[in-house]
N, C-alpha and C positions, 0 to 999 in steps of 0.2 A: 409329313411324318416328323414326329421332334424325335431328339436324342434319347438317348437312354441315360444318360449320365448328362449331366449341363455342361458348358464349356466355358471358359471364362474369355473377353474382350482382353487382348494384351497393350490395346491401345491406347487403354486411360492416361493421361498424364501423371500418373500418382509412381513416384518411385519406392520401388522395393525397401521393405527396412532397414537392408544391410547398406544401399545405396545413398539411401539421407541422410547419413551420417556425412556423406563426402559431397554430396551434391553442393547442399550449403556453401562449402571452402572453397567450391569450383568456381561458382557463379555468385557468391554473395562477397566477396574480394579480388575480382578478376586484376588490378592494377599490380597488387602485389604476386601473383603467378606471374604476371607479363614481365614483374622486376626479374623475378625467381629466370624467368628463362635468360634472360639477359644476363645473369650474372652465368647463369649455362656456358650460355655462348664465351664469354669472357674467358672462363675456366677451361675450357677446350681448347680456345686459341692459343692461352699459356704452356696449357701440356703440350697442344703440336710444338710451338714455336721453340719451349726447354727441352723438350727430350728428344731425341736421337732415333731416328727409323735404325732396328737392329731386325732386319729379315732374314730370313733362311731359302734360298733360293732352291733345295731340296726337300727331300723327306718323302721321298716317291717308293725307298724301298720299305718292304716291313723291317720293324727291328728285333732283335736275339734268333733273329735264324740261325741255321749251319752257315748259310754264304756269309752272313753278316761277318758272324765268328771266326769266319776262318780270313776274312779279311785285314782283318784287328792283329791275327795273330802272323801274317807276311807281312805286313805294317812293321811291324814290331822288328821280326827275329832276320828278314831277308830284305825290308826295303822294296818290296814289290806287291805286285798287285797295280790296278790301274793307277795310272799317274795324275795327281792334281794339274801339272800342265802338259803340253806336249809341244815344244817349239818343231816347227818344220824349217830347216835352214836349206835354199837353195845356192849352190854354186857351180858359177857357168862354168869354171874351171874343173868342175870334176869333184868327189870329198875326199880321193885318194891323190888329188895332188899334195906335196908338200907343203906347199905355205896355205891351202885351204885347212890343212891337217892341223897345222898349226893354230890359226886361228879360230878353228870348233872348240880344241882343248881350251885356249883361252876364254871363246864365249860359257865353256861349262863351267871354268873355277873362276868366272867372272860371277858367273850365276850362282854359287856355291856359297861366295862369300856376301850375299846380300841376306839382310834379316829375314826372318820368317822361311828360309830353305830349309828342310830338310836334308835331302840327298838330290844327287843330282848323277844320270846316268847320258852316255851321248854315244852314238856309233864310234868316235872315234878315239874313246877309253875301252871299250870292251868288244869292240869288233864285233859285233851281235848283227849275222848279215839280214835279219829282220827288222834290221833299223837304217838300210839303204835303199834309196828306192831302184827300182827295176834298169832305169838308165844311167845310174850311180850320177845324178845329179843333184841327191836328196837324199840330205841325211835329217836324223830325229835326234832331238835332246830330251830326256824325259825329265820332269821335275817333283820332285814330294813336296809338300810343302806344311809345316808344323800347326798345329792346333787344327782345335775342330770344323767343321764343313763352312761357319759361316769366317770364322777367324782366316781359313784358306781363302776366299773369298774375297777377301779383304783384302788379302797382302798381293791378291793376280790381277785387282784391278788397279793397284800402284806400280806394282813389275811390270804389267806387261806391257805399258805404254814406254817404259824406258828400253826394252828391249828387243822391240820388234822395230823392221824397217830395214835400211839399207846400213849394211857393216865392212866398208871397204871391202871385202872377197865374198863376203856372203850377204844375203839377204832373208831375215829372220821373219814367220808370222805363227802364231799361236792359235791354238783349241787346247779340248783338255776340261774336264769341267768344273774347276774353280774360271774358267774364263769362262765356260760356257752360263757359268751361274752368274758371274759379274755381268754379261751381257743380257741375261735375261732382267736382272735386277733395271739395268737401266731402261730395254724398254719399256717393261711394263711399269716404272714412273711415269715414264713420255706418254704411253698409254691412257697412266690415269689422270693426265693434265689433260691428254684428249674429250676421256670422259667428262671431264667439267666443262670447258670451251663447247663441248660438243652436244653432249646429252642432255644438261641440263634447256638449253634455251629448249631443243624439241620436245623436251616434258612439258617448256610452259607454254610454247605454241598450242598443246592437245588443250592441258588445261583452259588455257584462254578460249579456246574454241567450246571445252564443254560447258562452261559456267557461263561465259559470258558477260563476266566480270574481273576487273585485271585485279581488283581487292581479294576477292573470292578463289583465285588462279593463286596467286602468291601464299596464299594461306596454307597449301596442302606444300609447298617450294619449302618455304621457311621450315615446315617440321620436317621433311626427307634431308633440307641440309642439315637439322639437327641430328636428326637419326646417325647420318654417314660421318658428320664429325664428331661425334659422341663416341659412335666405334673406330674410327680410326685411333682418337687418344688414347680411346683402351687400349688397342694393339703396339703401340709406342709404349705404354707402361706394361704389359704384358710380354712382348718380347725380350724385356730382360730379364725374366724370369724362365719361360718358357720356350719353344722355337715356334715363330711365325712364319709361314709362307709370303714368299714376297707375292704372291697371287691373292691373301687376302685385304689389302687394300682395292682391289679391283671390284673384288667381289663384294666387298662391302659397300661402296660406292655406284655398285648398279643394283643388287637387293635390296641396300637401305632404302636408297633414290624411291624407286620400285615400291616398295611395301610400306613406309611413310605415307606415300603418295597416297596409294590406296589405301588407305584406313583412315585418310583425313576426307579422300573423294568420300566413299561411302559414308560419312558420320555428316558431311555436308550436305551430300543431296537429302536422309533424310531428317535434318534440321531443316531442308526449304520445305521440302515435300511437308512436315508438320505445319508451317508457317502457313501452306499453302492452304490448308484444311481450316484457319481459322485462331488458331493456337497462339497466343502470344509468345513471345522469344524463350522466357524463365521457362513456361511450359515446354514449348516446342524443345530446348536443347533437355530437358528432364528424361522427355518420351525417348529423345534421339540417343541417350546414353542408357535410360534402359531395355532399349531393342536393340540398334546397331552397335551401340558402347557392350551389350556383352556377346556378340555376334565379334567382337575384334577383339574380345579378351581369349574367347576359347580359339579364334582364329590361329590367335601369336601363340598360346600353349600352341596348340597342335601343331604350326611349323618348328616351334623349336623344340616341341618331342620327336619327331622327324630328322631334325638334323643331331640333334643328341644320339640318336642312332649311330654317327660317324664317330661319335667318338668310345665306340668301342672297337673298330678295325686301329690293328698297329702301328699306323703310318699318320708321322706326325704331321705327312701335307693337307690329310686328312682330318686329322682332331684342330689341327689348329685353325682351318677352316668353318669347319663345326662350332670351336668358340665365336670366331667372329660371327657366322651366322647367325648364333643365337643370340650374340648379343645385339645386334642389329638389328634382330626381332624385338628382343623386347624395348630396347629404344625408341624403335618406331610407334608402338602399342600405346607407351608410354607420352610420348612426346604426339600422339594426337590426342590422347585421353585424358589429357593434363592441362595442353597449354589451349586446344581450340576453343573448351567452353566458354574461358573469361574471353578469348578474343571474338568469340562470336559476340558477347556482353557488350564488348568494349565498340564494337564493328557497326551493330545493329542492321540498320537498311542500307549501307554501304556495299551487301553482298548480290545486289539486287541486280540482274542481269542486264548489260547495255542496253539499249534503244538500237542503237548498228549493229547490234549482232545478237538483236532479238532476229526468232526465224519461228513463229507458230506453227504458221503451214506444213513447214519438214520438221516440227514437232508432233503433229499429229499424224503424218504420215509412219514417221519410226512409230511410233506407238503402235498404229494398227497393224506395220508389219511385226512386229514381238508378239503381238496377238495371233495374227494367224497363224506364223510359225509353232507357235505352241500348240491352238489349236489342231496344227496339222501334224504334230507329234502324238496329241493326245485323245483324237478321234484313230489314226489308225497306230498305238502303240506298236503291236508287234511285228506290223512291217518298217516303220520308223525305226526301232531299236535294231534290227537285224540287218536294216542297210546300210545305219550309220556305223554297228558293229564291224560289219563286213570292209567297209571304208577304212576302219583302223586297224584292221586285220591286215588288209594289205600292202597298208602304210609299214606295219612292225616285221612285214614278213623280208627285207634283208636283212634282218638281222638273227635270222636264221644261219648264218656264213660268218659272224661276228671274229672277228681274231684280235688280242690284245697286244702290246707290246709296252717297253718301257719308255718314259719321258727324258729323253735324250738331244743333242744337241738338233735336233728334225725340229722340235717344240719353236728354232728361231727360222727366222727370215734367212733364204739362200745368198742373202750379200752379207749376212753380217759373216765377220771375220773370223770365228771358232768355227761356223757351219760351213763355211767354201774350204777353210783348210783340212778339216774332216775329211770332206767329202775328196779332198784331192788326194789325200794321204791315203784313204779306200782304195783309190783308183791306180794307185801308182807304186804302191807298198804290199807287199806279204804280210802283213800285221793284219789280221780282222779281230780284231780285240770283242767284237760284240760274238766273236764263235767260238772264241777260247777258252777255255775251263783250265781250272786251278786245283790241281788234287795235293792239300796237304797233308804232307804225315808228319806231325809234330813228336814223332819217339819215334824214331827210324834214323837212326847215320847213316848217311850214302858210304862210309869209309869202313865201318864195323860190317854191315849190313849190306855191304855190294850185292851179296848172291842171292839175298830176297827182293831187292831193290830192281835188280835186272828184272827176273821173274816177273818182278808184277809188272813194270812197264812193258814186256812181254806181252803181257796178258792183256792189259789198259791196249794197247795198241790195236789189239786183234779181235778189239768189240764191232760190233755194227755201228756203223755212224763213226768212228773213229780215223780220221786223218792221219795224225800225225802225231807222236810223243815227243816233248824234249823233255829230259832230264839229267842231273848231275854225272852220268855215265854215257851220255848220246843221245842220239835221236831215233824211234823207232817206228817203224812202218809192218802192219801188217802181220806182227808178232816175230818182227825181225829186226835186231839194230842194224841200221845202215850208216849210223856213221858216229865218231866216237865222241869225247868229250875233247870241246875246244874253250879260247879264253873265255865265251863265254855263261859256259858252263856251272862257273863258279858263283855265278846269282842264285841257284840252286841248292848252294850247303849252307849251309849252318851246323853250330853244336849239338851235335842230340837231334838233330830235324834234316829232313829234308821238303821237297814240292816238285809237281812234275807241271806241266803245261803240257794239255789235249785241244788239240784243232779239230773242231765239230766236223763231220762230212751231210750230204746229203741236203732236206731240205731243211728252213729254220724249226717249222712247224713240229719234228720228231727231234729237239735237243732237249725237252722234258724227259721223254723217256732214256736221253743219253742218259742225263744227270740222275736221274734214279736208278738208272744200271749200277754207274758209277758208287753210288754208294753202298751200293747191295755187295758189288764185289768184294772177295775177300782181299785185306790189306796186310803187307808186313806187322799193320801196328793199326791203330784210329787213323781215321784219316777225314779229312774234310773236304767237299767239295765248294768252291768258289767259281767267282766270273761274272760276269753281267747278265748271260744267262740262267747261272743259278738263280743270282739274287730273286731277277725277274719269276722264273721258279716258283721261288721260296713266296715271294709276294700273292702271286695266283692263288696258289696254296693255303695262306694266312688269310686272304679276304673270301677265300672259298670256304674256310674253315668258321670264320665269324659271321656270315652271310646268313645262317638261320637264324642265327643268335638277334639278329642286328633286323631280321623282317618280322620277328617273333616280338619284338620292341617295340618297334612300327605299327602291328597291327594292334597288339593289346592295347598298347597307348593311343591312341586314333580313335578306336570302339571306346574305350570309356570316357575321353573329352565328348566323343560326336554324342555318347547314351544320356551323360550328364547334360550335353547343349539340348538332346530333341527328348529324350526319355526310352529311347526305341534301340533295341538291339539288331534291328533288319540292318535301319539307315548305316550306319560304320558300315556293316559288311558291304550294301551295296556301294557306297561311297567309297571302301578301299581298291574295291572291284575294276567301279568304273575310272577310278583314279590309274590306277596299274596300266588299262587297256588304254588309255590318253598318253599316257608314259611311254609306252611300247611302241607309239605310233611315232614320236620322237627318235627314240632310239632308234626304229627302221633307216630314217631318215638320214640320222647321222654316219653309221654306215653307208648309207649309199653317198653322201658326199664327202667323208673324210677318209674313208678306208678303199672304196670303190673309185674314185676323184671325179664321180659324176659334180658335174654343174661347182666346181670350189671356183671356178675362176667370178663368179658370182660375186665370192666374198674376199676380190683382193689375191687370191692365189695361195696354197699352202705347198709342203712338200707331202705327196701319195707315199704314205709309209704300205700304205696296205694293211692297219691295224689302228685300232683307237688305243689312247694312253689310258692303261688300264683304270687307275683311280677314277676318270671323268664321268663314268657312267654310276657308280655309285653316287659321286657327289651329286648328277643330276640327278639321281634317284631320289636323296632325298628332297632336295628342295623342289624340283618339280611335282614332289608327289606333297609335299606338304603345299607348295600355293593351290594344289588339286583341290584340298581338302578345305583350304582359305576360299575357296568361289563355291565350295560346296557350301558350306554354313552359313556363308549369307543367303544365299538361295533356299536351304531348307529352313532358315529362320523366319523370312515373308511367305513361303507354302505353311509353316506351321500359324503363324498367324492367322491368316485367309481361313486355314481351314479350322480352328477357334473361334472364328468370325462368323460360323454356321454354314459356311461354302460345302459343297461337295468336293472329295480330291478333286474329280476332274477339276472342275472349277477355281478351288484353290491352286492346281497346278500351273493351270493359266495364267494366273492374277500373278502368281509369285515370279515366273519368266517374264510375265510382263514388266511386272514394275521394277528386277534387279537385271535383266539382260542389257538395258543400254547401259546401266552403269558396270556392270562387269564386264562386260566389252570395252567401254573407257577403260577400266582399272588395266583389263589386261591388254590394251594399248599402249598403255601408260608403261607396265613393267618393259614391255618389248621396246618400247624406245630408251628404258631406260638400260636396258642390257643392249641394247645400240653398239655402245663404247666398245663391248664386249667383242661384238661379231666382227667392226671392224680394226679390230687391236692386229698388228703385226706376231704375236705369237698364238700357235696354231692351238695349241691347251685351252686358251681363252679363247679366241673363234670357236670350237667344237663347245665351249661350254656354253658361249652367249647363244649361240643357234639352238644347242640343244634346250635350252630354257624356254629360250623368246618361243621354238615351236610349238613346246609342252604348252606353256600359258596361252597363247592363242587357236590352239587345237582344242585346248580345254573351255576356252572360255563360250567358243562359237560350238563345235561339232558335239561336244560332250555336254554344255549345259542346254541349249537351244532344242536338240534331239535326243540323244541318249538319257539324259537324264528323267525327262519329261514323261519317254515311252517307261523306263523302266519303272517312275513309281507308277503309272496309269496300270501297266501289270501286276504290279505288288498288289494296289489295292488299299483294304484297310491294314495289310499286316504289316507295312512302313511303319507303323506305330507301335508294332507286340513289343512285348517284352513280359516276362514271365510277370506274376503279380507282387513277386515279393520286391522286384526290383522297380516295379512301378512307385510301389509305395515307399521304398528308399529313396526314388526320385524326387517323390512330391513334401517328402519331411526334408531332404537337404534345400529344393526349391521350390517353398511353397509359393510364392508368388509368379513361379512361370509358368507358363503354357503347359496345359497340360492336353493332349488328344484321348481322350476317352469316350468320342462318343463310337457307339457302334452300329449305328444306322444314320446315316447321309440324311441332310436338310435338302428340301426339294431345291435346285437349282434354280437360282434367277433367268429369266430370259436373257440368252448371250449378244450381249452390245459390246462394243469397243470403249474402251475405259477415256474418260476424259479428257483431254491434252496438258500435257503437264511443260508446262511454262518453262517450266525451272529446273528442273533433272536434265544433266547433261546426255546428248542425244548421237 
């Protein structure tokens, strides 16, 4: 039976007319692109080696909140709110001996008069008995310290090495999170020296092993190092402008690595696979940029429409993330699309696979297994689909119990020194700073206003979930003061203002609902609620609030690259579908070993918060769901082929698992060694990110493309192809030269054989 409509061969060697324009420059001057890159290279070295990493070791909360706000404004008028450092000074002699007494006041106006302080508060100027620990062998200095998050940062990883250690009567050690940020800063450089020393040689092991050639291996190397130093320079000239995450050199360094990689693999194997059909070089790389060359153009859209998504949540760990992302993306797109063609020109038969690590035999065996796999997806689709469904269903189902928390000093390793002092000051102090709420009233006198003042901390006291009140007038329990105001009471007034401190009761899980009582409650005046748990709060609240906004981005953008890549309004849908369900299967996972602490000792050990750091699962969100969408399009760009070729789907569906699953399987080999660095990094934000990636892309590439994919177009049918007529015919005037599927009755199928052994496609 023929077609009803003809279908056109995508496989000519003849490039599209908007293409000839550029093809020319690519390969009719290859020496001079090879200069061009070269001088890349040069100019990147310049910018790392002149400019200055200015990173931001925060930006985990949202910004203009109530918490934000009301932090800004104890900053300002009281000098309070959490402290930039926190010194913990032990002495064996007791902090109420005399000469220990002595010398704390001294360590404080010792601290006082060093640049970059602010204020400086210590047990033994204010008597503050939440500032001595339980066996009064441990007192607290708390320190402010001037300018903003990253200038603090700055000035605690020069202080606090002069001021910690042994002090004749005392001995001083530090947290606090300008240290806790200085200490993250530093590992995660160590980190990303690791990823080089480390990641890189096991990228080019894989490669070496898929090519089989050390010319052909280095080829897909050189453009991921361009990719990751390209975006690193940018983020050195971009951080003085804006605020960078010190997490995004990480991240840029294993996505670049990653996605370079992959879009010089794929643009390789099919320039041999052309070769291999008979095609001279000029031809073969023609064909290979107008099939695979735009199969990695809408790839890079669609990952960095994806992560452009983050940058509508109001967390700048988040946007700034998001720029590097994308800019890493398009680098890499770029820098395969650019420089490989003149080097395949320049390269020629050099790319040709060893003799030693020729392997025929386990070439035609993987081949015939890609074959039946498919076949056996696409002979019984809907039990294939429904079991591989089922499979990720119950992969995502802890994450049913999911709980968030904030990135706090837990995110380091339990030896470094901000995380053990922490955790001992928890243990040994009345301070739970992460339980404490801040209620200010900025137009309220504690001295005019005593008799509404009482009242409400009255009142504040006598809620559910409420501990413990201090304020300018005492301390209250229970909607009763129990005791009055002493020295250090006086942290509490100010001109025109006062603020109370509330100790959360109960479990952490219900301090949302405190903090929202809290502001429901009637006040003397406005009043603002603060704390670490507001913030956290406020943050839930802002990414819950942008979170349609931001899937609603996702999907339109997604549906119309994937309608312009295939013509078809199904494909997006099912492809965000199945994307989502591969995502989810991740996220299960993650929960069960970062929040539940099954199997972490796996990866080197973390600390069981019992919660994931809230941003991480958005950031995985995007990026895993955009390289989702990256292994879909190459895969439905060889089904659309095949099936233009006059194949039946079935059959097309076959042919196109066959010929792209060994190489997306490399690809996403490739990315999972290359987020390597990632899993085994010393801070836990980066583990839970590199795991939750590496899982995404390797779940995606095997369960989702191999089964899932295969069963659900064998179900769709012809309708993978609909799309209303008008937007057909907008397809085919903006892309007259692509692919277009119109037939509506199936070409009888060839008799099913196992496709030829291909030599040369990494296996």
């Amino acid at each position: 039976m023929k077609p009803d409509a003809p279908s056109r061969t995508p496989l000519a060697p003849v490039p599209p007319r908007r293409a000839a324009r550029l093809l020319p420059a690519l390969l009719r001057h290859p020496r001079r692109l090879a200069c061009c890159g070269l001088l890349a290279v040069l100019l990147i070295a310049a910018v790392l080696a002149a400019v200055p990493a200015r990173l931001s070791p925060g930006g985990f909360s949202a910004q203009g909140t109530e918490a934000v706000r009301a932090d800004a404004v104890l900053r300002e008028r009281f000098a309070a709110g959490l402290p930039d450092l926190v010194l913990r000074v032990d002495a064996p002699r007791g902090v109420d001996d005399a000469t220990v007494t002595d010398a704390g006041l001294s360590l404080a106006e010792e601290i006082a008069r060093r640049p970059g302080v602010d204020h400086v508060f210590s047990y033994w100027s204010g008597q503050d008995p939440r500032l001595v620990s339980r066996d009064r062998h441990s007192a607290l200095v708390t320190v402010d310290l001037a300018g903003d998050e990253m200038e603090a940062t700055r000035t605690a990883q020069a202080l606090v090495p002069q001021l910690t250690g042994d002090r004749d009567l005392l001995r001083v050690s530090a947290t606090g999170a300008s240290w806790v940020g200085a200490q993250v800063s530093q590992v995660s450089r160590s980190d990303l020296i690791t990823a080089e020393l480390v990641g890189v040689p096991l990228v080019m092991v894989v490669l070496l092993l898929a090519f089989g050639s050390v010319t052909a291996a280095l080829l897909p190397a050189v453009v991921g190092g361009l990719a990751v130093g390209g975006t690193l320079a940018a983020l050195r000239v971009l951080a003085h402008y804006y605020p960078v995450s010190v997490f995004a050199p990480n991240l840029a360094a294993a996505l670049g690595f990653g996605l370079a990689v992959d879009y010089a693999l794929f643009l390789l194997t099919r320039h041999r696979e052309e070769l291999a059909r008979g095609l001279s070089p000029t031809e073969a790389i023609t064909v290979t940029l107008r099939t695979t060359g735009r199969a990695v153009l809408f790839s890079a859209a669609t990952i960095a429409t994806c992560l452009a998504a983050l940058l509508l949540f109001p967390l700048t760990f988040l946007r700034s993330l998001a720029v590097t992302g994308i800019v890493v993306v398009v680098l890499s797109a770029a820098a395969a699309l650019l420089l490989l063609p003149p080097a395949l020109v320049l390269l020629g038969g050099r790319l040709q696979r060893a003799r030693w690590l020729s392997r025929p035999a386990r070439t035609r065996s993987g081949a015939l297994s890609w074959t039946r796999i498919a076949r056996l997806a696409t002979d019984h689709p809907a039990l294939t689909g429904a079991g591989t469904a089922a499979v990720l269903l119950c992969l995502l189902s802890p994450f049913g119990h999911v709980r968030f928390g904030p990135a706090d000093v837990r995110v380091l390793p339990t030896y470094t020194e901000s995380h053990a002092v922490a955790r001992h000051i928890a243990a040994d102090f009345d301070l739970p700073w992460n339980r404490t709420l801040q209620v200010l009233l900025p137009e309220t006198d504690s001295l005019e206003q005593e008799a509404q003042l009482d009242a409400y901390a009255r009142h504040v006291s006598a809620q559910p979930r409420v501990a413990v009140v201090d304020s300018a007038l005492g301390t209250y329990r229970h909607g009763q003061q129990v005791k009055g105001p002493g020295p250090a009471a006086l942290i509490y007034t100010a001109e025109g203002s006062t603020w109370l401190t509330v100790l959360a009761d109960g479990s952490p899980t219900h301090d949302g609902d405190l903090i929202d009582a809290l502001r429901a409650l009637p006040a003397p005046g406005p009043h603002l609620v603060s704390g670490e748990a507001a913030r956290q709060h406020d943050t839930e609240k802002a990414l819950a609030a942008r979170l349609p906004l931001a899937a609603a981005w996702v999907a339109v953008s997604v549906a119309v690259l994937l309608f312009l890549l295939t013509g078809s309004l199904v494909l997006p849908l099912k492809a965000l579908a199945v994307g989502l369900l591969s995502l989810g299967a991740s996220f299960g996972i993650i929960v069960h070993v970062f929040q539940d602490g099954h199997l972490l000792w796996l990866l080197g050990g973390a600390t069981v918060t019992g919660e994931l750091i809230l941003p991480v699962p958005v950031l995985m969100f995007a990026v895993a769901l955009g390289i989702s969408i990256d292994y879909e399009v190459f895969l439905l760009a060889r089904v659309g082929e095949a099936y233009d070729q006059g194949l039946r789907l079935k059959d097309a569906v076959v042919t196109g698992v066959a010929q792209t699953s060994r190489v997306i399987t490399t690809a996403a080999v490739l990315v999972a060694v290359a987020l390597l660095p990632l899993l085994t990094s010393r801070l836990s934000i980066l583990k839970m990110l590199g795991l939750g990636l590496a899982l995404a892309v390797l779940v995606d590439a095997t369960l989702v493309r191999a089964f899932l994919v295969p069963a659900a177009m064998c179900l769709l049918g012809r309708a993978n192809w609909w799309a209303p007529a008008p937007l057909t015919r907008l397809h085919q005037r903006l892309f007259p030269t692509a692919p277009h599927h119109t037939r509506t009755a199936p070409l009888p199928a060839p008799r099913p054989r196992a496709p030829a052994p291909d030599t040369t496609a990494p296996h």
